[in-house]
C-alpha positions as CSV (number, residue, x, y, z in Angstrom):
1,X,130.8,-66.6,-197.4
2,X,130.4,-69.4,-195.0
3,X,132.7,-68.1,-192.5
4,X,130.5,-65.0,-192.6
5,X,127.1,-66.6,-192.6
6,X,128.5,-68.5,-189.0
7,X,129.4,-64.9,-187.6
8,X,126.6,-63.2,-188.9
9,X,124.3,-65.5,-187.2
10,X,126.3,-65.7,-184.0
11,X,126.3,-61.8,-183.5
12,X,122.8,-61.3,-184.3
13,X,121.6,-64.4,-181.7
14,X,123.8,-62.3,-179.0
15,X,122.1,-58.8,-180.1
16,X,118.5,-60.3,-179.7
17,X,119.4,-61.7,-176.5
18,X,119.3,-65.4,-177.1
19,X,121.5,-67.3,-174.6
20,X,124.7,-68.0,-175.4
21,X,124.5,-71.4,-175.6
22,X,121.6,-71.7,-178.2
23,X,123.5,-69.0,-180.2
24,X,126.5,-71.4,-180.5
25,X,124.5,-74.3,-182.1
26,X,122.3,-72.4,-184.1
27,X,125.4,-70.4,-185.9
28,X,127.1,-73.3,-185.8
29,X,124.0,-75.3,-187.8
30,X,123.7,-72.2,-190.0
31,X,127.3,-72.7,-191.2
32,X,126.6,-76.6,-192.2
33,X,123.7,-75.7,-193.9
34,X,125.4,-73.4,-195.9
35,X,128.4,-75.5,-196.5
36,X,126.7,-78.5,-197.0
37,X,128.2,-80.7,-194.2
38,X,126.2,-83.5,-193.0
39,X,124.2,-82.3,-190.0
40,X,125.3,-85.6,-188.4
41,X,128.2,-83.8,-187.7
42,X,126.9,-81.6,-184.8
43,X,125.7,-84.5,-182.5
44,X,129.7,-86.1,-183.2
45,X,131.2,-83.2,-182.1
46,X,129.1,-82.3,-179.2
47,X,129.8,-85.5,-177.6
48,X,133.2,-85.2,-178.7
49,X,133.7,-82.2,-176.5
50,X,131.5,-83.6,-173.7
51,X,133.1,-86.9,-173.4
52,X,136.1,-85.9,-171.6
53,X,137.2,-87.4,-167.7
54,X,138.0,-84.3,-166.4
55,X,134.7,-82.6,-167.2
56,X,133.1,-85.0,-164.9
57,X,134.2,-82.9,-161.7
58,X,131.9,-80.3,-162.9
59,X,128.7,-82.2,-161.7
60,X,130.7,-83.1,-158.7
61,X,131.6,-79.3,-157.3
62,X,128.6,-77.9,-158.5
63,X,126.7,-80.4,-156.2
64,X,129.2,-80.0,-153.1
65,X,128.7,-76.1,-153.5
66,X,125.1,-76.8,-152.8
67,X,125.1,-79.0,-150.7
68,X,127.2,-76.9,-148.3
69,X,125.1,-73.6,-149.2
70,X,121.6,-75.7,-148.2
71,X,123.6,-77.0,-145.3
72,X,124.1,-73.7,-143.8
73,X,128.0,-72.8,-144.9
74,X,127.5,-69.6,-146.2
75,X,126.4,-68.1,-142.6
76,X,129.4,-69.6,-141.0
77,X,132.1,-68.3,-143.3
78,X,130.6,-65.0,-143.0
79,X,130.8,-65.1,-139.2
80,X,134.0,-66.1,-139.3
81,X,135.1,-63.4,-141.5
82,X,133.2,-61.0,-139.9
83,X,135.1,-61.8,-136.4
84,X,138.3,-61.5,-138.5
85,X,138.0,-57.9,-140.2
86,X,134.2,-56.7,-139.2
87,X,136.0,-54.2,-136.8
88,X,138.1,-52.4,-139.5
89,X,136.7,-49.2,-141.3
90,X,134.3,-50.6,-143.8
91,X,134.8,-53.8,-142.0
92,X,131.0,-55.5,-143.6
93,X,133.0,-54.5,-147.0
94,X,136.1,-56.2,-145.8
95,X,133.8,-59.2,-144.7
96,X,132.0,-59.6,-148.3
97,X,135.9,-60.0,-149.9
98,X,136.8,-62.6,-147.2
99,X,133.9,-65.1,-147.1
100,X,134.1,-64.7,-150.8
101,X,137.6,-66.0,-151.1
102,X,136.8,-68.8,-148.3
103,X,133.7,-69.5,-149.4
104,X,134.6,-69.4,-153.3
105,X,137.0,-71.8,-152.9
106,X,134.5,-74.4,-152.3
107,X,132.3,-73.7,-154.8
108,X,134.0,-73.0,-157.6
109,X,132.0,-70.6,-159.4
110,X,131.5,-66.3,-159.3
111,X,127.3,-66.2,-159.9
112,X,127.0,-69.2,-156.8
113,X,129.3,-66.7,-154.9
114,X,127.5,-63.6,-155.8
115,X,123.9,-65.2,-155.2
116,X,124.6,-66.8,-152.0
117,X,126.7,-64.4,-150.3
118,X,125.0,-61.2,-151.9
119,X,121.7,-62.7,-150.1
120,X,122.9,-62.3,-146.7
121,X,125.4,-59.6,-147.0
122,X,123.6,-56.5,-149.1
123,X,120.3,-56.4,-147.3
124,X,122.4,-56.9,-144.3
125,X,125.0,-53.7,-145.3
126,X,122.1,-51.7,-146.2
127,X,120.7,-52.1,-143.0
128,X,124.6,-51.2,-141.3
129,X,124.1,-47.9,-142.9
130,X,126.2,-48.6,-145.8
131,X,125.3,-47.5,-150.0
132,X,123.0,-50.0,-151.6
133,X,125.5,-49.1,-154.7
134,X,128.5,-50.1,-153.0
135,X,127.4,-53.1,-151.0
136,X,126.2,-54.5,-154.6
137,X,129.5,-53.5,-156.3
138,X,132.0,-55.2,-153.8
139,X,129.4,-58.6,-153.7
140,X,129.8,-58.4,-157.2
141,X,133.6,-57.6,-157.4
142,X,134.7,-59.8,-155.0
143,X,132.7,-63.0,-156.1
144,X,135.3,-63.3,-159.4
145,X,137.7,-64.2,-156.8
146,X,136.2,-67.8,-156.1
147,X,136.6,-69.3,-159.5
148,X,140.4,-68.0,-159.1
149,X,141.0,-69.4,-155.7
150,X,140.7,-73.8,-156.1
151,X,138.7,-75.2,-157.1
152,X,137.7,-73.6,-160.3
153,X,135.1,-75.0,-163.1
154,X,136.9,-72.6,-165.9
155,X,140.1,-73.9,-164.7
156,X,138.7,-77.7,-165.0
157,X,137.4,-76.5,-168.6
158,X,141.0,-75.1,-169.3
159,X,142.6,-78.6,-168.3
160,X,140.7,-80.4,-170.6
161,X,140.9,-78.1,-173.4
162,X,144.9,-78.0,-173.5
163,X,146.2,-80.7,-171.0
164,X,147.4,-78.8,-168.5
165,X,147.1,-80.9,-165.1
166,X,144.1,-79.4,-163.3
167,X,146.3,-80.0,-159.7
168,X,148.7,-77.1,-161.4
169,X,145.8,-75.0,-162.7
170,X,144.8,-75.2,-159.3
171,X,147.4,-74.2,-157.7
172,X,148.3,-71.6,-160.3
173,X,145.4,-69.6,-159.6
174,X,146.0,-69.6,-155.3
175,X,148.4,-66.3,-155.5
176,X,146.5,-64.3,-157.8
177,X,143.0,-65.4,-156.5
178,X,144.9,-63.9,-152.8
179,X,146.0,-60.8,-154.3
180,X,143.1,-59.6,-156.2
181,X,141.0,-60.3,-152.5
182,X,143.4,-58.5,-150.8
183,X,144.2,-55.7,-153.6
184,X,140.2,-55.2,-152.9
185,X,140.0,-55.2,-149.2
186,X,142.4,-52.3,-149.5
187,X,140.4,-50.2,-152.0
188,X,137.2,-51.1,-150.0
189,X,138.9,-49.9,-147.0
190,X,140.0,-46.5,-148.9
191,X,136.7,-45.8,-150.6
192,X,135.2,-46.6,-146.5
193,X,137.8,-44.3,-144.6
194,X,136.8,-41.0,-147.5
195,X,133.2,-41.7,-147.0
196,X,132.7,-42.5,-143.6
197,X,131.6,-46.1,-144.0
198,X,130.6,-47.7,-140.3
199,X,132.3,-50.0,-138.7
200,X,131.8,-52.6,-136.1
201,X,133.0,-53.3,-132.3
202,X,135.9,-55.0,-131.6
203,X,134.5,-58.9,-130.7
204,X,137.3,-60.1,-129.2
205,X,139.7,-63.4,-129.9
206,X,137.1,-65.8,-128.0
207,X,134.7,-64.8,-131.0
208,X,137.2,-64.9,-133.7
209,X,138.0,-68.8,-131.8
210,X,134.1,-69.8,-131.6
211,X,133.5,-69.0,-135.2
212,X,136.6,-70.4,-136.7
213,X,135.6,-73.7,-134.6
214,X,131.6,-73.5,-136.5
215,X,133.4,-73.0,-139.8
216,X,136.5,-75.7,-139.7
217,X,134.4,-78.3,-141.2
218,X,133.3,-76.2,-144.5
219,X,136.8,-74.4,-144.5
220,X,138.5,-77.8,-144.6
221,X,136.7,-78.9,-147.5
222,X,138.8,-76.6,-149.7
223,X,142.2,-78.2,-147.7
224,X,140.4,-81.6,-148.8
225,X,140.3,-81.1,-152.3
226,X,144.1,-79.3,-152.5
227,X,145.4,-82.5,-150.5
228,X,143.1,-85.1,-152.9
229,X,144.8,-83.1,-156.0
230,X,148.3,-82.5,-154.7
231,X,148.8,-86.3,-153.3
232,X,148.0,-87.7,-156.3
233,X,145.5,-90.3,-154.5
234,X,142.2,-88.9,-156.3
235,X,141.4,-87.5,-159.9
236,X,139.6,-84.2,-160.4
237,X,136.7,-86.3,-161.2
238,X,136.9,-88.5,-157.7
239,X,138.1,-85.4,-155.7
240,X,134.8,-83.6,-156.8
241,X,133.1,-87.0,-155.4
242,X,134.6,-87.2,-152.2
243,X,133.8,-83.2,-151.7
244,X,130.1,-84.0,-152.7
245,X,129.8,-87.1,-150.3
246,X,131.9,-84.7,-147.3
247,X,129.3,-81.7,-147.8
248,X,126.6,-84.0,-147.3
249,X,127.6,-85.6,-144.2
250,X,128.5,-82.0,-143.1
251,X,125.6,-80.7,-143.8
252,X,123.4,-83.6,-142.2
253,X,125.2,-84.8,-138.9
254,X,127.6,-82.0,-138.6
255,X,125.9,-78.8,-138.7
256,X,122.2,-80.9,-139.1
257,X,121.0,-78.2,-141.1
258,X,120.3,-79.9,-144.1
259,X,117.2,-82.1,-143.9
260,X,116.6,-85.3,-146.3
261,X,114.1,-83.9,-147.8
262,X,115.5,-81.2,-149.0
263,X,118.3,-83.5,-151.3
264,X,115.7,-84.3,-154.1
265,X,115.6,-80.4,-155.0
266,X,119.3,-80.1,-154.6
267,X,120.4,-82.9,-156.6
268,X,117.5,-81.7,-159.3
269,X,119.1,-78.4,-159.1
270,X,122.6,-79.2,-159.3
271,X,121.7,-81.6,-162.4
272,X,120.5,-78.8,-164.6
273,X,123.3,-76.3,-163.6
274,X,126.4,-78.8,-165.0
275,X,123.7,-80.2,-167.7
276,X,123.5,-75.9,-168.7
277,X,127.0,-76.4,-168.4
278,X,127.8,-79.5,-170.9
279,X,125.5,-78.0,-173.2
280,X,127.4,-74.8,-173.7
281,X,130.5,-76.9,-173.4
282,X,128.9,-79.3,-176.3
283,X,127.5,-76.1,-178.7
284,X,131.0,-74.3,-178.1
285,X,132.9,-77.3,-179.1
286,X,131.4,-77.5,-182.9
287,X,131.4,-73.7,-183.0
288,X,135.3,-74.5,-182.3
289,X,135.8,-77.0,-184.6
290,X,134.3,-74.9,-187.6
291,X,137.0,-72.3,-186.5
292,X,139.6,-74.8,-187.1
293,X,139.0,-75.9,-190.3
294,X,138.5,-72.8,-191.5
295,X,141.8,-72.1,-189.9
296,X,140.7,-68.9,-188.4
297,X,143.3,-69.6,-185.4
298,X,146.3,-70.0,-187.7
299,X,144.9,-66.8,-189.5
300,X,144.5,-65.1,-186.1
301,X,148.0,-65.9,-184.8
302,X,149.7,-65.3,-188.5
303,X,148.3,-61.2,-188.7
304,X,148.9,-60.4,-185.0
305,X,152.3,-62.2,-185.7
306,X,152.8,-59.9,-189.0
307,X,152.2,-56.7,-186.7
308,X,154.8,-57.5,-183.9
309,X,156.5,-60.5,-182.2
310,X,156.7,-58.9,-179.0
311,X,156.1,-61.2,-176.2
312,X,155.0,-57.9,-173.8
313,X,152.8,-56.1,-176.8
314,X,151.3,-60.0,-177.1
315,X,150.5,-60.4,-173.8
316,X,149.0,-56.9,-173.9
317,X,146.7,-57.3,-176.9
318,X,146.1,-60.7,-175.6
319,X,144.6,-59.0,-172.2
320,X,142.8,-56.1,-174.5
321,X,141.4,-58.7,-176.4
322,X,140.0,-61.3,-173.7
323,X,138.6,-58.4,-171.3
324,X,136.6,-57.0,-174.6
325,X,134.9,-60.5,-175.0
326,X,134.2,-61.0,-171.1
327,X,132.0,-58.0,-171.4
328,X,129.9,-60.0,-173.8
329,X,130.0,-63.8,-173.8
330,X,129.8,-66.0,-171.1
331,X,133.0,-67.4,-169.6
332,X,133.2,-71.0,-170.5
333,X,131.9,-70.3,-173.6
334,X,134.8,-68.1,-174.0
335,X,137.5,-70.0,-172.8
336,X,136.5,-72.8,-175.6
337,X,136.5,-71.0,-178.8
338,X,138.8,-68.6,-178.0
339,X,141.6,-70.7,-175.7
340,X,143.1,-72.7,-178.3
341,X,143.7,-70.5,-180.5
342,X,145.2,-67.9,-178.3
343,X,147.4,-70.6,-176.7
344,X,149.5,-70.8,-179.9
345,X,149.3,-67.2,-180.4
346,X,151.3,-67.2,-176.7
347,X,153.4,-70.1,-177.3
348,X,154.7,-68.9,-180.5
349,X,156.5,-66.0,-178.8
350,X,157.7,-67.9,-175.8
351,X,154.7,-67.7,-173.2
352,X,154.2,-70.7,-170.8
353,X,151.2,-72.4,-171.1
354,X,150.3,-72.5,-167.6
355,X,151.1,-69.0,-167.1
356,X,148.9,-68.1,-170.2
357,X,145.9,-70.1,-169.2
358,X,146.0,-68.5,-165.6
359,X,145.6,-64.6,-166.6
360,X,143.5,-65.9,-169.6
361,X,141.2,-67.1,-167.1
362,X,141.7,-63.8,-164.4
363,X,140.9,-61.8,-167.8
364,X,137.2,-63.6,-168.2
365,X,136.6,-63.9,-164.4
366,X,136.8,-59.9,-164.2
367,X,134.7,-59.6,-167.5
368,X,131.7,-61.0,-165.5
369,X,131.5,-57.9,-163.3
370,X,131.9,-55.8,-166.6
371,X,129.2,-53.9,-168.7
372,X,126.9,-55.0,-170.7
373,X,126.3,-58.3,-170.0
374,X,128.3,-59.1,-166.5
375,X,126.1,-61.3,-164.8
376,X,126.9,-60.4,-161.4
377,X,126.7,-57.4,-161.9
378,X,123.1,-58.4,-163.0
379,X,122.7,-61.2,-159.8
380,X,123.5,-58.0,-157.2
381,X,121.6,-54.9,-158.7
382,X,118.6,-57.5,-158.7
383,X,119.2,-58.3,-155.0
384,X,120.1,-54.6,-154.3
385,X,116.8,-53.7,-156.2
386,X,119.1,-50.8,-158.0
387,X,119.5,-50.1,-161.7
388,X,122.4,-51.8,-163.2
389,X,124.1,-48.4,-163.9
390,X,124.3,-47.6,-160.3
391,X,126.3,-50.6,-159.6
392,X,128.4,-50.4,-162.6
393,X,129.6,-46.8,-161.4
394,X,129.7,-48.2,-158.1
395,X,132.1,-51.1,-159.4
396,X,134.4,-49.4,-161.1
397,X,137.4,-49.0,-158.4
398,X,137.4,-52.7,-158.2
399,X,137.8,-53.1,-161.5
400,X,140.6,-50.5,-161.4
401,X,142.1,-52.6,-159.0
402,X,141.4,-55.8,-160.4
403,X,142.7,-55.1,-164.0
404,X,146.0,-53.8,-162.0
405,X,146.5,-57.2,-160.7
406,X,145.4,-58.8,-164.0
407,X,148.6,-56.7,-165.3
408,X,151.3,-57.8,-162.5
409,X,150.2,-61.5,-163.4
410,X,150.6,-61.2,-166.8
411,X,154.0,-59.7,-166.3
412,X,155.2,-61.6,-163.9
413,X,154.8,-65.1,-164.5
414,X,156.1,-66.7,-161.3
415,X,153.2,-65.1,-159.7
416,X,151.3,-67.9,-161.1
417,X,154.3,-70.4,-161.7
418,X,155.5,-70.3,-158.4
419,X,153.4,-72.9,-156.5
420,X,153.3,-75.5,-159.4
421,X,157.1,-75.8,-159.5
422,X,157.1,-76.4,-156.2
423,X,154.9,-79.6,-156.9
424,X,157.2,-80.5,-159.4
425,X,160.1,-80.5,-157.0
């Protein structure tokens, strides 16, 4: 009865529309009530879940991010990618894919990628001559690739949830994060040469050398963090510190766009992002802790396990199961109640951890462009000033495409194990 009063409560919050977050706690303070647990216990576990080292980073890369947006990145990685693959068939479509796997990798998260880049790309494609419907759908799309590519706030969640080293979840995601921006530069390119999409001139090598020299300080930054990581001389935590401290020097003496008085706002801003963050992270972690000792993860594993012990029919149902949810909760949230759980569902019939956590996270990462709640799809109808179903029809090639990569990764773990053994050499 208890069990049911938490779900009952959770489901309806989600139907009504409250945020995730709040629907968390207040299931979560449904099911003490009922039960009769001290309410004390809420407060303990939310700090419990907050108080961990790694989750420290967050602040850190969500700061950086900004600090390199304000400081005038985002036009300088689009340049640069333009010069690269503006003069191919489709090329502004090729473009929105590349500066969002260059410029993903510095921020770390799919909405900052969508919002920042969908700003100055879809008005800009529109005006090119190109579908408000697709120039929303490939923003959208293609803005999943950041948290894939390091670094990655769900992949620093999924280290501190299971203890994975957040230098290998890093790395991990690289090779997928490359193939699902290439796998959707080609269907870009496709759905461009059938429809006649415009492309641009030819601007030689000399541009393709001019704006790779503008954008070698806010490219680097990704190299800065890989090499902090890798070498073992910095944490997550004092990586994400020394990417915050770099972006601001960037941003003021470097490029000089980025004027003092703008850092109040910034740092204001970039407080109540990781604070909307630790919350969630906080709610999620009693609304996980309820789970367990009900032992609705043992329950979970034990009837899947009664059906079939078939690592492949696992892995599949595993996928099924993950890209259902993405379509309705919010990815961290996710990744806290339902990771644990799911990792000894995997380990039980011989899946790596490392190669689990990686596709687990590719799964939620493509459930953000997904109906009926993917919030970029959401962040680029609004700056496409279209009605969500436009884009969602629009989207769905990419997510053809995307879900085919999703598979190979899932099937073939050295796609994702590759590059941490190679650390571990």
């Amino acid at each position: 009865m208890d069990v049911a009063i938490l779900f009952g409560t959770f489901v309806f919050g989600l139907v009504i529309g409250i945020p995730v977050a709040a629907t968390l706690g207040l299931s979560s303070l449904a099911y003490l009530l009922a039960s009769g647990i001290p309410i004390v216990v809420m407060p303990q576990k939310m700090y419990a879940g907050m108080d961990v080292f790694v989750l420290l980073s967050i602040p850190g890369f969500i700061l950086a991010g900004n600090l390199m947006n304000r400081g005038g990145i985002t036009e300088r990685v689009i340049r640069f990618a333009n010069a690269l693959v503006g003069w191919v068939r489709g090329g502004l479509g090729l473009t929105n894919i590349a500066a969002s796997m260059l410029f993903g990798g510095i921020t770390g998260t799919a909405v900052a990628d969508a919002a920042s880049i969908g700003s100055v790309l879809i008005p800009g494609m529109k005006k090119s001559g190109y579908p408000a419907d697709f120039s929303a759908a490939v923003t959208a799309a293609s803005s999943t690739v950041g948290p894939i590519i390091p670094p990655s706030v769900p992949m620093i969640i999924v280290g501190s949830l299971s203890g994975i080293s957040v230098g290998k979840m890093f790395l991990a995601g690289a090779i997928p994060g490359i193939l699902m921006g290439c796998a959707m530069m080609v269907t870009a390119y496709l759905i461009s040469v059938r429809k006649g999409f415009p492309k641009q001139e030819w601007q030689g090598f000399r541009e393709v050398g001019r704006s790779f020299g503008n954008a070698i300080w806010a490219l680097a930054m990704t190299g800065l963090i890989i090499y902090g990581l890798l070498s073992g001389l910095a944490t997550p935590t004092e990586t994400a510190i020394i990417a915050s401290v770099y972006a601001a020097v960037v941003g003021l003496l470097v490029y000089r766009e980025l004027p003092l008085s703008a850092l109040p706002k910034i740092l204001v801003d970039s407080a109540v992002s990781s604070a909307a963050i630790l919350v969630l992270v906080g709610f999620a972690n009693v609304f996980g802790w309820i789970l367990v000792s009900e032992r609705i993860p043992q329950a979970l594993a034990n009837a899947v396990l009664s059906l079939t012990d078939n690592k492949y029919l696992i892995i599949l149902f595993i996928n099924i199961l993950l890209l259902f949810i993405g379509m309705f909760m919010e990815t961290i949230a996710a990744l806290i109640i339902l990771f644990v759980p799911l990792l000894s569902l995997a380990q039980a019939v011989g899946i790596e951890p490392l190669h689990f956590a990686t596709f687990a996270v590719l799964n939620l990462m493509i459930g953000l462009t997904t109906p009926p709640i993917g919030v970029c799809l959401f962040v680029c109808s609004n700056i496409a000033k279209l009605p969500l179903g436009q884009v969602v029809r629009a989207i769905i090639p990419f997510l053809v495409t995307n879900i085919m990569v999703l598979l190979a990764v899932s099937y073939i773990p050295g796609i994702a194990t590759w590059l941490p053994s190679l650390l571990e050499n």
